[in-house]
C-alpha positions in Angstrom: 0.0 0.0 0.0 2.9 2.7 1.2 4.2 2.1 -2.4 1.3 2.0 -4.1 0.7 5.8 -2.4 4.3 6.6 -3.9 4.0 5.5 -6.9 0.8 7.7 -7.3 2.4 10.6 -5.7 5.5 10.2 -8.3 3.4 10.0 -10.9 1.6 13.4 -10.1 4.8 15.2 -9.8 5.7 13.7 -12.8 2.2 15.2 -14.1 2.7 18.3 -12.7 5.9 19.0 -14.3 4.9 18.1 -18.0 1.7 19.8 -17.2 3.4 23.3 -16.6 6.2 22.6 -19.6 2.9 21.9 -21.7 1.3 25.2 -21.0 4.0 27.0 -21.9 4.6 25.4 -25.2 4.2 26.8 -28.4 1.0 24.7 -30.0 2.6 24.4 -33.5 6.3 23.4 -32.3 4.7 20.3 -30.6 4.9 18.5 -34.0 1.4 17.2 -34.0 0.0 15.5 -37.0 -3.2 13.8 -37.4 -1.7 10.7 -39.2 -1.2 8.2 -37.0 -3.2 9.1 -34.5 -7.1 8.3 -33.0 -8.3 10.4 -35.6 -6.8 9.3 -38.9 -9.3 6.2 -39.1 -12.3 8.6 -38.2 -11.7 11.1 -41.0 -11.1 8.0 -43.2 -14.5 6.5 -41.8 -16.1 9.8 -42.6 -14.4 10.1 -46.7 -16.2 6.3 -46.9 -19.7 7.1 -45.4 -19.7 10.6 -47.9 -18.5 8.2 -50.5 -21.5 6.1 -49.8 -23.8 8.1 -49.5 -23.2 9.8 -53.0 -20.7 12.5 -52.5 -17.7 12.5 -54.2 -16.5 16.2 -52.0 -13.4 14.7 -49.0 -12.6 18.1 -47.4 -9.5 17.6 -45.6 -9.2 18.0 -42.0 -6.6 19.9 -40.3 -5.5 20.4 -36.7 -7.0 23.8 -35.4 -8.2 25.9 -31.7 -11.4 24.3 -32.4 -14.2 22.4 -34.2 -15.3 24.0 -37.3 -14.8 25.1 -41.1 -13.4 28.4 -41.6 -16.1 30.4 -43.5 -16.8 29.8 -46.7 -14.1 26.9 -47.2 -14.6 23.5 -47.2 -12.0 22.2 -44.9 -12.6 20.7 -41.6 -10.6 22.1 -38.3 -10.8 19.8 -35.5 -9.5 20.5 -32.1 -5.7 19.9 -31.7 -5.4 18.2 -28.4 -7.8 15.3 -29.9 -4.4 13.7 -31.3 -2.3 13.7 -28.3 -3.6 12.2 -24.7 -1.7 14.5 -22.8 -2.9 17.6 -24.3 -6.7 15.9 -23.6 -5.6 15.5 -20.1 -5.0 19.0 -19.9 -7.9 20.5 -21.8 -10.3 18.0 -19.7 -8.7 19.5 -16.3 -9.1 23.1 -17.4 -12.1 23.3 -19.1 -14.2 20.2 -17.3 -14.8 18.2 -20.4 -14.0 17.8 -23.6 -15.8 19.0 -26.9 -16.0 15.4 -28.1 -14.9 12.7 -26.5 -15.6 8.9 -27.5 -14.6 7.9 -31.1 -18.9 8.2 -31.8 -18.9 11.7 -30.9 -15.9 12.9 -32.9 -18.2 11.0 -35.8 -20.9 13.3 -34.5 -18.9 16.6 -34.9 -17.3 15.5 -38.1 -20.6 15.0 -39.8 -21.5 17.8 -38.6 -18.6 20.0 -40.1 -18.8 17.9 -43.5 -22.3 19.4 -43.5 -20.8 22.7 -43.9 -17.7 22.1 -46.1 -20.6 20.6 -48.1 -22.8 23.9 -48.2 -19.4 25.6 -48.7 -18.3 23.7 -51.8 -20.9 24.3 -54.0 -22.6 27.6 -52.0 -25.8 26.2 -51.6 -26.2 28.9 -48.9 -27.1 31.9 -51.8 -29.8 29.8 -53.3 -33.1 30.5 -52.9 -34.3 27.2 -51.9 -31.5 27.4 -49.0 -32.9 30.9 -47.7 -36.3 29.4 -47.8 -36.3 26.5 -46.1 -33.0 27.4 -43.5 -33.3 31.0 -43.2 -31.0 34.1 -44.1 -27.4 33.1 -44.3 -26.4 36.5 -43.1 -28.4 36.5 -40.2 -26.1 37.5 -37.2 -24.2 34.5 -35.6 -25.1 34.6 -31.8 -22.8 32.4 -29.1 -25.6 32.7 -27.0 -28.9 31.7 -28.6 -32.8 30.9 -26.8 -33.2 27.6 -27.8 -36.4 26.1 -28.0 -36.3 22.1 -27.0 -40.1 21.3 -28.2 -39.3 22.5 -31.4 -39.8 20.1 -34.2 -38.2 22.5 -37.1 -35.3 21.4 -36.5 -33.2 17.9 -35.9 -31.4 16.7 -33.2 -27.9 15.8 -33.5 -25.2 17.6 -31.6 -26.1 18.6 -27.9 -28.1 21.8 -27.1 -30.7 22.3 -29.8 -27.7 23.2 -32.0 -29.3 23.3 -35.5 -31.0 26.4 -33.7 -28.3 28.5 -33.5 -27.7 30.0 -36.8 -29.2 28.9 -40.7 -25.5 27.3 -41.3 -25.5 25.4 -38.3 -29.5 24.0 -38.9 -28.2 22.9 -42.5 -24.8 21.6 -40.8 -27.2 19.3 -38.3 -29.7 18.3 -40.8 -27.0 17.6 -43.5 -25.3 15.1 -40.3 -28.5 13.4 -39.4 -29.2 12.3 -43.3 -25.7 11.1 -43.7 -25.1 9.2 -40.8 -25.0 5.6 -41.7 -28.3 3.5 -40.6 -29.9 6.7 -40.0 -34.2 5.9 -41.2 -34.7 10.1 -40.8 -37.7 9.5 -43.4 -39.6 7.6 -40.2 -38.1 9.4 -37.2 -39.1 12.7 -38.6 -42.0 11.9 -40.8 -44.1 14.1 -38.8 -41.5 17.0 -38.1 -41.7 20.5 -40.2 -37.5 19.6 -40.5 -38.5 16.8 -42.8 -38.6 19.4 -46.0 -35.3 20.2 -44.8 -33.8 16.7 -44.9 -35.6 16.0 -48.0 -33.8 19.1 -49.7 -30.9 17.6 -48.4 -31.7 13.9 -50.2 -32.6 16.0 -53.3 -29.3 18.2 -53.9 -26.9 15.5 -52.8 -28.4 13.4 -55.9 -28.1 16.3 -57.9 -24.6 17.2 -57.3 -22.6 14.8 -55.0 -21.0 13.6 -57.8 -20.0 17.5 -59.7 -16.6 19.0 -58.8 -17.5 21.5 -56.4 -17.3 25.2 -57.2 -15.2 25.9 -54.2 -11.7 24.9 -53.5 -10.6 23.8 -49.9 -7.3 26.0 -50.2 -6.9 27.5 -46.7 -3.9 29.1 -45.0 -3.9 26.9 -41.6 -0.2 28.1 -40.7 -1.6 30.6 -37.9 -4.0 28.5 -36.4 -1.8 26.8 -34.0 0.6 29.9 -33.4 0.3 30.3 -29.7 0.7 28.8 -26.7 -1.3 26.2 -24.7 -1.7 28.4 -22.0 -2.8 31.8 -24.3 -5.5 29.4 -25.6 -6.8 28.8 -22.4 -7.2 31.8 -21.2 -9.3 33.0 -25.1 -11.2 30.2 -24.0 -12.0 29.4 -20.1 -15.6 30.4 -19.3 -16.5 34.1 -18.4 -17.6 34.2 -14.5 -20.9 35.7 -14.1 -21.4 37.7 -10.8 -23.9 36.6 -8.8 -25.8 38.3 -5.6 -26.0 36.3 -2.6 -30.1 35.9 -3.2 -30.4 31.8 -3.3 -29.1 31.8 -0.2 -32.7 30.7 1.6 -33.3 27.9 -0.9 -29.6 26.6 -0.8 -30.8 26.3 3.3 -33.7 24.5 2.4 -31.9 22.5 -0.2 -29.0 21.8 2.5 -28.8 20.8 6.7 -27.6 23.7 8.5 -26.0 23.2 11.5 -24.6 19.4 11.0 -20.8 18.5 11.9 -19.2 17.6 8.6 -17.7 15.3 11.6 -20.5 13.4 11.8 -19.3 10.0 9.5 -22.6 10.2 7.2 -22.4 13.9 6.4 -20.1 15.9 4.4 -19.9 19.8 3.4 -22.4 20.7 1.0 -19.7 22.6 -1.1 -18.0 19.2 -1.3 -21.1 17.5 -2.5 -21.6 20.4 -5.9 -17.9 19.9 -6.5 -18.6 15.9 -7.0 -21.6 16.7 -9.1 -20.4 20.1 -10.9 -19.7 18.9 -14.1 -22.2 16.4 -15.0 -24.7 19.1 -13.6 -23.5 21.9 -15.8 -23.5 19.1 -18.6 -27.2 18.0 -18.2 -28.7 21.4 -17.8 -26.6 23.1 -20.9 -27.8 20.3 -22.7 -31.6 20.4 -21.7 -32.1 24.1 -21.4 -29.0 25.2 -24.3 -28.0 27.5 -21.8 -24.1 28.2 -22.5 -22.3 25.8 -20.1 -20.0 29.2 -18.8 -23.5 30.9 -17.0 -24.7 27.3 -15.5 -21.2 26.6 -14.4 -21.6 30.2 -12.6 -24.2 29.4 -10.9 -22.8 26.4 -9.3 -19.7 27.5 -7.9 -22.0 30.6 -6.5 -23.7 27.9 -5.2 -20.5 25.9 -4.0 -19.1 29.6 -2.3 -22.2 30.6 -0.7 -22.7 26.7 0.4 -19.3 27.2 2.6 -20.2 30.2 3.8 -23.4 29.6 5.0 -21.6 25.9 6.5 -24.1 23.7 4.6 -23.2 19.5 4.9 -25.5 16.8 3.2 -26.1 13.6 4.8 -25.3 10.7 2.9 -28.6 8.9 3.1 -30.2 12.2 2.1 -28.1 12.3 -1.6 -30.1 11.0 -4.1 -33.1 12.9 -3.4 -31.3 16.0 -2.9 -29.9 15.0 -6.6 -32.9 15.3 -8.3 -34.5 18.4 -6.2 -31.4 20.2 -6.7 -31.2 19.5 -10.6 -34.7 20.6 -10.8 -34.0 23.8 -9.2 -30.9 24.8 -11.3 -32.9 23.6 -14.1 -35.5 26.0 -13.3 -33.2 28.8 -12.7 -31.2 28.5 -16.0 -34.7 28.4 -17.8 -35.2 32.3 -15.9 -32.4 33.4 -17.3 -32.5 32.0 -21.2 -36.3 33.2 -21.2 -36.8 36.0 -18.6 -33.3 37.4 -18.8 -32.7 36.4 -14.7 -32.2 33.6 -12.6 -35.0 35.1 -10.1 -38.0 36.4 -12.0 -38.9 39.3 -10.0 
């Protein structure tokens, strides 16, 4: 046991000096490539199901900050740390989670982006038809966007209500859904207003997966990894919001006030959000599409005013507390995407 203890401790010194040589590392002098890696069979699984489904278009994928195509290109930028476990260690501890995870949802988000390299490569998005049935391709891009989760407009594909957000993204989604193998969209959305939508999908894939498209993928990607790991953090860690001290009342009825965190079957409340913080702020971004930065606000408010109010949960008490508690955030988060506050006053 004393050298099992050791050889964990070693091991997070070990960490915790390639974490800190990491973060100060230029992204582009790392020498990552996406040959040979996790995600050279995925992008060669997506090139066969766009082969089979009648499209003859293989934007290549390079290594970028993030998921997407760059405007009007049809190239594919996925996330670099996806093709190195160390740098996914890292991004996971920073930023909670990862944007994609499992090889099935790096399939998701490829789909997704081939969806726009596709509507890129022959600019469907000035057509009428497009406009109609997708909406205004100018229309302002909004980070934060008032989803409606009822909606049936649009398809489901990528987590919170994404095909919402913006007429490229609602193509980019419906485009994904249609061409993911085994996917029987005629019968799943049969009675959905986003069937036209996949159906105009069905319709100019026939009509031009097979033309050279009218758009080259020639992109300069030489700047998109000239930075360090640490500058890219810091662009991209979530913006606090500052909250006033107004929940504290229903964090008391939520919580035992007064119990020793001594006592063997209770523990600091504080304690308890920390265990729960991320799948919590996973779950309620997902089912409200409120941006995971404001919910994840909320519950370190939550976890601050929990220790300074000394709040403990008893053990026995957790799994109810669980689903009271998500409810409550829950309803919160929905204040603020709809009413513009987390207390409706």
């Amino acid at each position: 046991m004393e050298r099992r203890a050791e050889s964990f401790e070693s091991a997070q010194a070990s960490w915790s000096e390639e974490r800190e040589r990491l973060l100060s590392s230029r992204v582009d002098e790392l020498g990552l490539k996406i040959a040979g890696t996790r995600l050279e069979p995925l992008v060669a699984q997506l090139y066969r199901e766009l082969e089979a489904a009648g499209i003859d278009l293989k934007p290549p994928v390079f290594l970028s900050d993030e998921w997407g195509c760059p405007e009007g290109v049809p190239a594919i930028g996925v996330p670099f740390y996806l093709v190195d476990a160390r740098l996914s260690r890292l991004e996971k501890e920073v930023m909670e989670s990862l944007e994609a995870e499992t090889d099935a949802e790096i399939m998701a988000y490829l789909r997704h982006e081939a969806g726009h390299a596709f509507n890129y490569a022959y600019k469907l998005y000035e057509s009428e038809a497009w406009h109609e049935l997708f909406g205004p391709y100018s229309r302002p891009y909004r980070e934060h966007y008032e989803p409606n989760p009822f909606s049936r407009q649009f398809v489901r594909h990528i987590a919170g209500w994404y095909a919402q957000k913006h007429p490229d993204e609602d193509f980019a989604e419906t485009f994904a859904v249609w061409v993911t193998p085994g996917s029987d969209w005629q019968r799943e959305y049969a009675d959905w207003g986003c069937l036209r939508k996949l159906e105009y999908v069905d319709h100019t894939v026939r009509e031009l997966g097979r033309r050279p498209p009218i758009v080259a993928p020639e992109y300069d990607t030489e700047s998109e990894l000239a930075w360090s790991i640490a500058d890219y953090h810091r662009r991209l860690v979530y913006q606090h919001v500052e909250l006033p001290a107004y929940f504290d009342g229903d964090l008391k009825d939520l919580f035992e006030v007064g119990s020793s965190p001594r006592d063997r079957d209770v523990r600091p409340a504080s304690e308890f959000l920390r265990s729960l913080r991320r799948t919590l702020v996973a779950n309620v971004s997902y089912w409200t599409g409120l941006h995971e930065g404001i919910v994840r606000s909320l519950i370190e408010h939550f976890i601050t005013r929990c220790d300074a109010l000394s709040l403990s949960v008893r053990d026995d008490a957790r799994q109810a507390l669980l689903t009271n508690l998500t409810s409550y955030v829950t309803t919160l988060c929905m204040n603020r995407l709809y009413k513009g506050d987390f207390i409706i006053k």
